[in-house]
C-alpha positions as CSV (number, residue, x, y, z in Angstrom):
1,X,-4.7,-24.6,3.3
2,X,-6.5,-21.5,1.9
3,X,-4.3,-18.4,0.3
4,X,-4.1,-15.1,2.3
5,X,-5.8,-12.3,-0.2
6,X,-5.9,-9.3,1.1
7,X,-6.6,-5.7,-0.7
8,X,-7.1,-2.0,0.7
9,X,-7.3,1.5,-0.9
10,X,-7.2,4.7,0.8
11,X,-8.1,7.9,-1.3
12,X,-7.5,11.6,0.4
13,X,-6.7,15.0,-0.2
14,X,-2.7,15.7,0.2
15,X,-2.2,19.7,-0.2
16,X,-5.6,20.1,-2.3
17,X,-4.4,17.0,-4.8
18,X,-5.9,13.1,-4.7
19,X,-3.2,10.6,-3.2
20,X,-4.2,7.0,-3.1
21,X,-2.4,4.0,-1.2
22,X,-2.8,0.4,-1.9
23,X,-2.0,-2.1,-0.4
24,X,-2.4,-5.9,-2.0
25,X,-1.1,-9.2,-1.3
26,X,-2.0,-12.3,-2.6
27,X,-0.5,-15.6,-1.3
28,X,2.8,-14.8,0.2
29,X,3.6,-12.0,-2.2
30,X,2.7,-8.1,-2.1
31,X,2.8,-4.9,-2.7
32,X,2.1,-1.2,-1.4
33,X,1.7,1.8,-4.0
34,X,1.4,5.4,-3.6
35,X,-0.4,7.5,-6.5
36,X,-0.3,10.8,-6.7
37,X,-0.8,13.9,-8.9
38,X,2.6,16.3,-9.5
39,X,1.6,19.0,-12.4
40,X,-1.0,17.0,-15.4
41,X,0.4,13.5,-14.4
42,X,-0.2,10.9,-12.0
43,X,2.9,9.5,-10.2
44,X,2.9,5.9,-8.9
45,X,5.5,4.5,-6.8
46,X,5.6,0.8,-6.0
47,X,7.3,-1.3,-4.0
48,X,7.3,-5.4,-2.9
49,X,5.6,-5.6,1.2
50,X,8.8,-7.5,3.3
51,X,8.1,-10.9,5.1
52,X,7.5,-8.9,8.3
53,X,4.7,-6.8,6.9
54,X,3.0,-9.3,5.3
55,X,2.7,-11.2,8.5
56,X,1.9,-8.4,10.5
57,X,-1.2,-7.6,8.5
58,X,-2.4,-10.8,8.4
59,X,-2.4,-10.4,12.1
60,X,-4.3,-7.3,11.8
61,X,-1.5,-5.1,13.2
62,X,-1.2,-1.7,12.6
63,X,2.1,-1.1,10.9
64,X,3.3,2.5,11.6
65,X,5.5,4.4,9.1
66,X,4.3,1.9,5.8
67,X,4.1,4.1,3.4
68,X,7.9,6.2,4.4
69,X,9.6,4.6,1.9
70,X,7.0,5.2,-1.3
């Protein structure tokens, strides 16, 4: 059986400052990120995808409210 890899990035404009998302998963383990710039630094907040997400994008579902918790 072949693993599940999976990798997306979204870069925007938040209030005039870059914010990325990422979104990675390799086998049967990921994880979603949020970086983005507060004063001179970067921020990143990270966080492990749950069973349920990690199914549903392998589905190809849209998954409302991902990013809430970052």
């Amino acid at each position: 059986m072949k693993k599940f890899h999976y990798h997306s990035v979204e870069k925007r404009t938040h209030n005039g400052k870059p914010m990325t998302r990422k979104v990675i998963i390799k086998g049967n383990k990921g994880h979603k990120s949020v970086t983005y710039k507060k004063g001179s630094k970067n921020r990143t907040i990270k966080r492990l995808l749950k069973y349920d997400e990690i199914e549903s994008i392998k589905r190809k579902k849209f998954i409302r409210g991902l990013f809430d918790d970052c």
